[in-house]
C-alpha positions as a Markdown table, in Angstrom:
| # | Residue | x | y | z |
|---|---|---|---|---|
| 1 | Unk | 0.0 | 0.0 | 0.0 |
| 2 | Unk | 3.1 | 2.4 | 1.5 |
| 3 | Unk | 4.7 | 1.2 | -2.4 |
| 4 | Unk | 1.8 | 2.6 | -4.2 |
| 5 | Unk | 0.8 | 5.7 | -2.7 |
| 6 | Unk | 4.2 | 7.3 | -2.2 |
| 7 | Unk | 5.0 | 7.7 | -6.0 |
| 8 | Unk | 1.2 | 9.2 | -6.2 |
| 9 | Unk | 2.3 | 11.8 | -3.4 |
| 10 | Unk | 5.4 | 12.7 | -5.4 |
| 11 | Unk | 3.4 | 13.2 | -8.5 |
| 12 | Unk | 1.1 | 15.4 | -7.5 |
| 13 | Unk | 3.7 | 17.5 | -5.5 |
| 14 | Unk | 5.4 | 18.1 | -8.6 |
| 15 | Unk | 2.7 | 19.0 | -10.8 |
| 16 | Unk | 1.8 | 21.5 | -8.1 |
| 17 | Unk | 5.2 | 22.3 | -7.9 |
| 18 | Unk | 5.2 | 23.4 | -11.4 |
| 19 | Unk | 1.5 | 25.0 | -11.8 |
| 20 | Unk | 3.1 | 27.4 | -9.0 |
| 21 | Unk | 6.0 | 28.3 | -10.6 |
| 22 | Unk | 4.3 | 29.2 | -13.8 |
| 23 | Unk | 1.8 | 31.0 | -12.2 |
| 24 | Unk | 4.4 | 33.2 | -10.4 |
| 25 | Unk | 6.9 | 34.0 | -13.7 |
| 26 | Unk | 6.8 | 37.6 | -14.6 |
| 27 | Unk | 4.8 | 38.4 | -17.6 |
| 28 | Unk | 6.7 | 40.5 | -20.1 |
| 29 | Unk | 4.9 | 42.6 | -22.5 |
| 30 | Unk | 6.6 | 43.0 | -26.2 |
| 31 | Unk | 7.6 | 45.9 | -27.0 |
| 32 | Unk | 8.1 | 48.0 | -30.3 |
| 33 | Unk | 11.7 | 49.5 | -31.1 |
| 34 | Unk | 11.6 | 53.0 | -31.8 |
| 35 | Unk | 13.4 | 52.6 | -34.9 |
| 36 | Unk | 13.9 | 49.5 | -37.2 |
| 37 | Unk | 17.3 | 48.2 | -37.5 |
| 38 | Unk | 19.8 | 48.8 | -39.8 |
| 39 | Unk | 19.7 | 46.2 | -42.2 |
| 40 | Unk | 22.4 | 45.6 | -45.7 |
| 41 | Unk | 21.8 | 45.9 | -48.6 |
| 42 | Unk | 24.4 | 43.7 | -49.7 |
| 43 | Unk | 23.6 | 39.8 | -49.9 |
| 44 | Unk | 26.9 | 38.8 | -47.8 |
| 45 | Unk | 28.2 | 41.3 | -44.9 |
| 46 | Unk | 31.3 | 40.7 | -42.1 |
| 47 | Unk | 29.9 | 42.7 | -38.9 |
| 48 | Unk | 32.0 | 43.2 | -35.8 |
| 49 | Unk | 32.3 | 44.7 | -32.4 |
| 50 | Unk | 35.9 | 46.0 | -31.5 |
| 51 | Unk | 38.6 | 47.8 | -30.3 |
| 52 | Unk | 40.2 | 50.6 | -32.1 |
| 53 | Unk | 43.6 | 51.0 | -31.8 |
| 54 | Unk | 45.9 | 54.1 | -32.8 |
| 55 | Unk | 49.2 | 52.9 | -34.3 |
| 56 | Unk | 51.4 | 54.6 | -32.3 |
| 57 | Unk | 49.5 | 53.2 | -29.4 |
| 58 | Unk | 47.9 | 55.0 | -26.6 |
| 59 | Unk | 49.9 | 57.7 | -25.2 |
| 60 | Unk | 49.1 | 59.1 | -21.7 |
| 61 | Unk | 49.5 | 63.3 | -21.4 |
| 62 | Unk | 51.4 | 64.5 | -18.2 |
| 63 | Unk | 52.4 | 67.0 | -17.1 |
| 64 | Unk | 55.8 | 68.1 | -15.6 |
| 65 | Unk | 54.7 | 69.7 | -12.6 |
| 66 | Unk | 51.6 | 70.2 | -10.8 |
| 67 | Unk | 49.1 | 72.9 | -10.6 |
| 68 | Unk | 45.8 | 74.7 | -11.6 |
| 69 | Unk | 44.7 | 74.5 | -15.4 |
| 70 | Unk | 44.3 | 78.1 | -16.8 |
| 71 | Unk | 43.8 | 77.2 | -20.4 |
| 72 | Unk | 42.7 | 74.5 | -22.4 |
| 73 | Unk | 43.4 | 74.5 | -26.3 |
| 74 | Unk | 41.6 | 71.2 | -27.2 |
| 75 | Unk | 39.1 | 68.6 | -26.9 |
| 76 | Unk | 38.5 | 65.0 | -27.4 |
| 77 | Unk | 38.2 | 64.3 | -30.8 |
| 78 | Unk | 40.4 | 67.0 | -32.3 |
| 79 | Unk | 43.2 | 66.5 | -34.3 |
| 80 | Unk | 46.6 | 68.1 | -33.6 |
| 81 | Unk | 50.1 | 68.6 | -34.7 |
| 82 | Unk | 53.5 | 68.2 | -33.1 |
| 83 | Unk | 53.7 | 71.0 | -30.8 |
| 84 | Unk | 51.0 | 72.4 | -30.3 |
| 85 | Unk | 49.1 | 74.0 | -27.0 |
| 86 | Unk | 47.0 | 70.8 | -25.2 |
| 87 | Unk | 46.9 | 72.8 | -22.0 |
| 88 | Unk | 48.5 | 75.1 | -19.6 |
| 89 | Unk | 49.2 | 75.8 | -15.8 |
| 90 | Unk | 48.6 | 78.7 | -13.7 |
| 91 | Unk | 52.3 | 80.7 | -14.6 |
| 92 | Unk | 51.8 | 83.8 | -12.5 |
| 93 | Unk | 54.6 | 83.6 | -10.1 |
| 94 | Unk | 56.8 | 82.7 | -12.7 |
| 95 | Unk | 56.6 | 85.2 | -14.9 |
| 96 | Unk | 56.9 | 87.7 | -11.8 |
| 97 | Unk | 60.1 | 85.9 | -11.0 |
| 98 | Unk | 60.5 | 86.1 | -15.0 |
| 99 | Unk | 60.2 | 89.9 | -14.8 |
| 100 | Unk | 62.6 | 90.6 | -11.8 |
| 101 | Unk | 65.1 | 88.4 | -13.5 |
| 102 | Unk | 65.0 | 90.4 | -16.6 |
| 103 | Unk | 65.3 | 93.6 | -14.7 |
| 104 | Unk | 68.7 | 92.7 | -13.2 |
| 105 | Unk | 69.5 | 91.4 | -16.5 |
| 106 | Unk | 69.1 | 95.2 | -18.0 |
| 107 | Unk | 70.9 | 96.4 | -15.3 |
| 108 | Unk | 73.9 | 93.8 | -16.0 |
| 109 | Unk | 73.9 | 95.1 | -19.4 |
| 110 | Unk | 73.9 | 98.7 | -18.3 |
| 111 | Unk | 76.8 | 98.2 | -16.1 |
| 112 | Unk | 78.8 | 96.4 | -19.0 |
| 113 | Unk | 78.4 | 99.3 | -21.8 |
| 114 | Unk | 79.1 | 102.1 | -18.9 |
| 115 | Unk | 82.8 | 100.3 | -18.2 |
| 116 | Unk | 83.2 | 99.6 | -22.5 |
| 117 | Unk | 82.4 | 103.7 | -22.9 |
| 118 | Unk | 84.6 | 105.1 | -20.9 |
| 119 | Unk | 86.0 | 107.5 | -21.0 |
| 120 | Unk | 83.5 | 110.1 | -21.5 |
| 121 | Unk | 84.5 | 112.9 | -23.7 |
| 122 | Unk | 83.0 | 115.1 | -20.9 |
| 123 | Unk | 85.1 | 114.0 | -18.1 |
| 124 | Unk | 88.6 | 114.6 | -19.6 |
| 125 | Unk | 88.7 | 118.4 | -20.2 |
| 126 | Unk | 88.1 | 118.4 | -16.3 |
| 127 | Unk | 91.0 | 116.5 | -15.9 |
| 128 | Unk | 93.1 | 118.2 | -18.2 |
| 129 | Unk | 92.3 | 121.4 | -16.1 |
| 130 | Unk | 93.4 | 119.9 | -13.0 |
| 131 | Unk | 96.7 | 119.1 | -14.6 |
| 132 | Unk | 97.4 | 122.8 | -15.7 |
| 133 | Unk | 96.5 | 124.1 | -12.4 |
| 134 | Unk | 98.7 | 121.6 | -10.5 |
| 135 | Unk | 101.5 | 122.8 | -12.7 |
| 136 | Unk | 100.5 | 126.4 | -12.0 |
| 137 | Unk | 101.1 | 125.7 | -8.6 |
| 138 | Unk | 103.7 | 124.4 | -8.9 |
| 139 | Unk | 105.5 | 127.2 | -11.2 |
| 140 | Unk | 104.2 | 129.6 | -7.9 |
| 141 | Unk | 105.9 | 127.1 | -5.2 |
| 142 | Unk | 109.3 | 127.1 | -7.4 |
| 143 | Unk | 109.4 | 130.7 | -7.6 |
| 144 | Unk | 108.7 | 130.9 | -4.0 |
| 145 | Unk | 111.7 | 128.7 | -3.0 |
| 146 | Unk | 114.4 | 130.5 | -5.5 |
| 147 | Unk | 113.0 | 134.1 | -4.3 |
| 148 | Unk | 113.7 | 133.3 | -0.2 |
| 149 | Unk | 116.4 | 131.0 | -0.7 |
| 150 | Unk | 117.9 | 134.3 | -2.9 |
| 151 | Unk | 118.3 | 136.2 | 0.1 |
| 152 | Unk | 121.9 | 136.8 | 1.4 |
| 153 | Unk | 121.2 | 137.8 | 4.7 |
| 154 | Unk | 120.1 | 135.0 | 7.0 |
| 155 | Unk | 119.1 | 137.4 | 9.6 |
| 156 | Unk | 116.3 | 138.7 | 6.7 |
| 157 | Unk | 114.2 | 135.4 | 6.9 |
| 158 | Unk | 113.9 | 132.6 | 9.6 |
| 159 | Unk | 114.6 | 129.2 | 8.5 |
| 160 | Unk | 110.9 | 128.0 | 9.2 |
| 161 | Unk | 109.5 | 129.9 | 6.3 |
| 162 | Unk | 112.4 | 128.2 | 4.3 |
| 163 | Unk | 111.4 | 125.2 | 5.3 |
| 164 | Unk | 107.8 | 125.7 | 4.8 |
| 165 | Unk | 108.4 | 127.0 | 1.2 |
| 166 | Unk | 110.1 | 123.7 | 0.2 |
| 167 | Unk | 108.0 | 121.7 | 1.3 |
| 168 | Unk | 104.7 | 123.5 | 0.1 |
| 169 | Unk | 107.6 | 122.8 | -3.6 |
| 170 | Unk | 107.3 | 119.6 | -3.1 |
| 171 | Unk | 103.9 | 119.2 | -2.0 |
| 172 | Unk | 103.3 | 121.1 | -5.4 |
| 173 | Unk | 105.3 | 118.5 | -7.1 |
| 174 | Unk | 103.2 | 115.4 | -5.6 |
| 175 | Unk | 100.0 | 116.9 | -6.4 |
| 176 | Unk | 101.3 | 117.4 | -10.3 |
| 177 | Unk | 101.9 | 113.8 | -10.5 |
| 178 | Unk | 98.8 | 112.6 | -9.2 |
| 179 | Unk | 96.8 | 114.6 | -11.5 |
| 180 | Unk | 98.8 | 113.6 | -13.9 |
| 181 | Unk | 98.3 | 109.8 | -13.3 |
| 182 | Unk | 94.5 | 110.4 | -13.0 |
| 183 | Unk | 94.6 | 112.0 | -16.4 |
| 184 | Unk | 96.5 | 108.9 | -17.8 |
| 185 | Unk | 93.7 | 106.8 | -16.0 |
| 186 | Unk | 91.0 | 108.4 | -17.8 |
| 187 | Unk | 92.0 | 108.3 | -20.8 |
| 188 | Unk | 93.0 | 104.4 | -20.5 |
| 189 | Unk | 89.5 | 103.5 | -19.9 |
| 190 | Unk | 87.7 | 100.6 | -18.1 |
| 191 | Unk | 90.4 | 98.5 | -16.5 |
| 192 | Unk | 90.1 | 94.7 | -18.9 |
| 193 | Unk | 89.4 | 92.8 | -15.4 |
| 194 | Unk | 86.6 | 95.0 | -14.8 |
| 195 | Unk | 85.3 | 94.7 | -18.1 |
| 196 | Unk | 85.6 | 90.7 | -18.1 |
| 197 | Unk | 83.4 | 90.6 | -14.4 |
| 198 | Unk | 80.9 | 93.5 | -16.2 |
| 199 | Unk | 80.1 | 90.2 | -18.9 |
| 200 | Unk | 80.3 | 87.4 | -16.8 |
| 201 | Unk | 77.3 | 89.0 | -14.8 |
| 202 | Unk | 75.8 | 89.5 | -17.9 |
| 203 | Unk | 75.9 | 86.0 | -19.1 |
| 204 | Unk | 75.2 | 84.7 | -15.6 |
| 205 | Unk | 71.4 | 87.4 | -16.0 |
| 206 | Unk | 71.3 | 86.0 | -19.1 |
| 207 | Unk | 71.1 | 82.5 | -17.9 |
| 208 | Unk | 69.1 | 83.1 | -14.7 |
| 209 | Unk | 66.3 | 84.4 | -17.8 |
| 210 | Unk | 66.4 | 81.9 | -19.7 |
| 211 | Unk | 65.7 | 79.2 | -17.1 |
| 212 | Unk | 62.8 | 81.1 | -16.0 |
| 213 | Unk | 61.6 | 81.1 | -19.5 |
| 214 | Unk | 62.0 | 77.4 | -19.4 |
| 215 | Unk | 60.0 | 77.0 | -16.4 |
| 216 | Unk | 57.1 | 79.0 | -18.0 |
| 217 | Unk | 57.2 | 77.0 | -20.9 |
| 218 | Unk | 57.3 | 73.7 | -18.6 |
| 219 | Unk | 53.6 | 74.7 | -17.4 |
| 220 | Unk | 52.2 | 74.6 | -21.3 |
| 221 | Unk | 51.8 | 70.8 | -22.3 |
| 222 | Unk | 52.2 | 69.9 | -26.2 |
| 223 | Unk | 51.8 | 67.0 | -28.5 |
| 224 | Unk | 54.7 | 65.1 | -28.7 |
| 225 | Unk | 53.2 | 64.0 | -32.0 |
| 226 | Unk | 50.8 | 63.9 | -35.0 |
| 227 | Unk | 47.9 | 62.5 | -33.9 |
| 228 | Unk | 44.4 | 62.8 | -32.3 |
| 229 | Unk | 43.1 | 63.5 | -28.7 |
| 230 | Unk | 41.5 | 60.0 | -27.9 |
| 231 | Unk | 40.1 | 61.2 | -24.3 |
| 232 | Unk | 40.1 | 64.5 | -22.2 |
| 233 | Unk | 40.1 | 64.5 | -18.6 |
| 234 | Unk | 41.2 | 68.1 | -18.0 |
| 235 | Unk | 39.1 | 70.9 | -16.9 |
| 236 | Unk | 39.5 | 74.5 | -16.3 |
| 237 | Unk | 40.3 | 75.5 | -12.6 |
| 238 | Unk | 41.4 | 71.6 | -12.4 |
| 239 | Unk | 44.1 | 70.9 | -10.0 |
| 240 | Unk | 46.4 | 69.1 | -12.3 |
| 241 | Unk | 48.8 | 66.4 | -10.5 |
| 242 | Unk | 52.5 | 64.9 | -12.5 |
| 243 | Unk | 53.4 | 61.6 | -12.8 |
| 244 | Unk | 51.6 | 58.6 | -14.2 |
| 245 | Unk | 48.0 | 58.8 | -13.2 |
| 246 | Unk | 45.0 | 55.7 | -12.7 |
| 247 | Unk | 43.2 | 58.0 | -15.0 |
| 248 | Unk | 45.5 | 60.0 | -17.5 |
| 249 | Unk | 44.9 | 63.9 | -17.5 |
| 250 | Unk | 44.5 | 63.4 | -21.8 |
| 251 | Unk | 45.3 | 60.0 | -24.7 |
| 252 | Unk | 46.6 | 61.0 | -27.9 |
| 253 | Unk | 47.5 | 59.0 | -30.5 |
| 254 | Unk | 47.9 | 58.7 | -34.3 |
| 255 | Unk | 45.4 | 57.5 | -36.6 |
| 256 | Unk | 47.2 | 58.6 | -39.8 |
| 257 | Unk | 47.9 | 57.2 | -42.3 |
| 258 | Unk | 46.3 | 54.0 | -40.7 |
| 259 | Unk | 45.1 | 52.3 | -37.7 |
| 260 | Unk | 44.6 | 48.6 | -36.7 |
| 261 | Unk | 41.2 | 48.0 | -35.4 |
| 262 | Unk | 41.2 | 44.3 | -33.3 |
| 263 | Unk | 37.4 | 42.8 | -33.1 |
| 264 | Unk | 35.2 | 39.7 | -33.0 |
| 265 | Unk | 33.7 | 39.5 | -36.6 |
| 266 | Unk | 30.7 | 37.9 | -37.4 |
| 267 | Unk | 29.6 | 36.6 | -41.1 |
| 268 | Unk | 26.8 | 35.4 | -43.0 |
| 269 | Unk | 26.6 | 32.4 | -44.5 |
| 270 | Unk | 28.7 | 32.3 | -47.8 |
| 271 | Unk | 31.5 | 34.0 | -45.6 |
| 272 | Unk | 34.3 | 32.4 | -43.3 |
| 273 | Unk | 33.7 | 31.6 | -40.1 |
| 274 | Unk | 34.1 | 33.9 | -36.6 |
| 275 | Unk | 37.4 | 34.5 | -35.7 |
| 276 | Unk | 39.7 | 36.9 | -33.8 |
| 277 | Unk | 41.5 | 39.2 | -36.5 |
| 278 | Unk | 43.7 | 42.4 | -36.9 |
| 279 | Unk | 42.6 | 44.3 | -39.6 |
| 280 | Unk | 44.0 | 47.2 | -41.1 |
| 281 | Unk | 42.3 | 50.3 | -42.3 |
| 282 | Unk | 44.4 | 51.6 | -45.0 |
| 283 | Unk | 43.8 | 55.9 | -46.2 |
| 284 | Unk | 42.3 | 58.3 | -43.5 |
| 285 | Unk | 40.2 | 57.1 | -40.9 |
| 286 | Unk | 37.3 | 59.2 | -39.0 |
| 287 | Unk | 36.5 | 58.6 | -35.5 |
């Protein structure tokens, strides 16, 4: 009896089992697509889904240091040449620093053609005046030595005011040399040491310029190549960090003159089977 109705139990707990879960599967309505298709009009057609690739492969955009984005020159999709503008950094404290340092490059360049002028015509008649009144007084101080040195009677003049009238001679003399000398100095111009520090200081301005046009031109990023931008990620008043990224700031690459496109191709009947290929778009290519 147990034999019999077990297997009976079973059956009916299945076909209850079964009403309940058809009675409980959602119902799904058809629906209508808004548009039909695209559909060939060719008999036999290869379809694929894939990846394009750019021949010189992906290439991440960095920049060298970090800060604030200013400008942006492109977008994704654009195409762009070697060298040009992607994007650039906020550059205000370097091109204050850029303006000091040309400043006291001016002045380095002042100082040098002040030392290779001289002398100035204006500054040597001066001189030469100084000469022809040192010897002036010196003709006086000569005179005044022969006239009191003239005297034959000692008891006429003390022996200071000899003395005095010497040495005022010689004092004469000593000034007419060292107006002299000046006069030579003058005329000699700059001394060459002097001259030689004048343009090291200006090369070493020059060089101090320079640098801080480098580090101006460090905050604009450019194409290293041909190509196109692939993917932007940079945004104005963006806090732009260096060094490789998870997410890279931009991709360029070069689709020109072709590109390898990798996908999973699909055929009709008539055409070869699926397979995984590399196929390569010859001419220009439009993304």
């Amino acid at each position: 009896m147990k034999r019999t109705v077990l297997p009976i139990v079973a059956a009916v707990a299945a076909i209850l089992g079964m009403i309940s879960v058809a009675r409980t599967r959602p119902r799904r309505e058809p629906t209508v697509p808004p548009s039909a298709p695209p559909t060939s009009s060719f008999e036999q057609v290869v379809a694929g889904v894939g990846l394009v690739e750019a021949n010189s492969e992906n290439i991440d955009i960095s920049c060298a240091v970090s800060g604030m984005v200013t400008q942006l020159y492109v977008k994704a999709g654009d195409r762009v040449g070697q060298g040009q503008k992607l994007f650039s950094l906020d550059d205000r404290d370097l091109r204050a620093d850029h303006q000091v340092k040309r400043t006291a490059l001016a002045g380095a360049q002042a100082r040098l053609a002040k030392l290779e002028q001289e002398p100035r015509a204006e500054d040597i008649p001066p001189a030469e005046e100084r000469v022809r009144e040192a010897q002036a007084n010196l003709a006086d101080a000569e005179v005044q030595v022969r006239l009191i040195e003239s005297v034959t009677d000692k008891r006429a003049v003390r022996d200071e005011d000899v003395q005095r009238r010497r040495l005022a001679y010689k004092a004469a003399q000593a000034r007419l040399a060292e107006v002299e000398a000046q006069l030579g100095l003058l005329k000699a111009g700059a001394w060459a040491p002097d001259i030689a520090v004048a343009k090291s200081e200006v090369a070493q301005a020059e060089a101090q310029v320079k640098m801080a046009e480098t580090n101006i031109d460090r905050l604009t990023m450019r194409a290293p190549i041909a190509g196109v931008i692939l993917q932007n990620k940079v945004r104005l008043g963006q806090y732009a960090q260096c060094g490789p990224l998870s997410e890279p700031l931009m991709i360029l690459g070069s689709v020109t003159p072709c590109m390898s496109v990798l996908m999973w191709m699909s055929t009709t009947p008539g055409v070869c089977g699926a397979e995984l290929r590399r196929l390569r778009l010859l001419g220009e290519t439009v993304l």
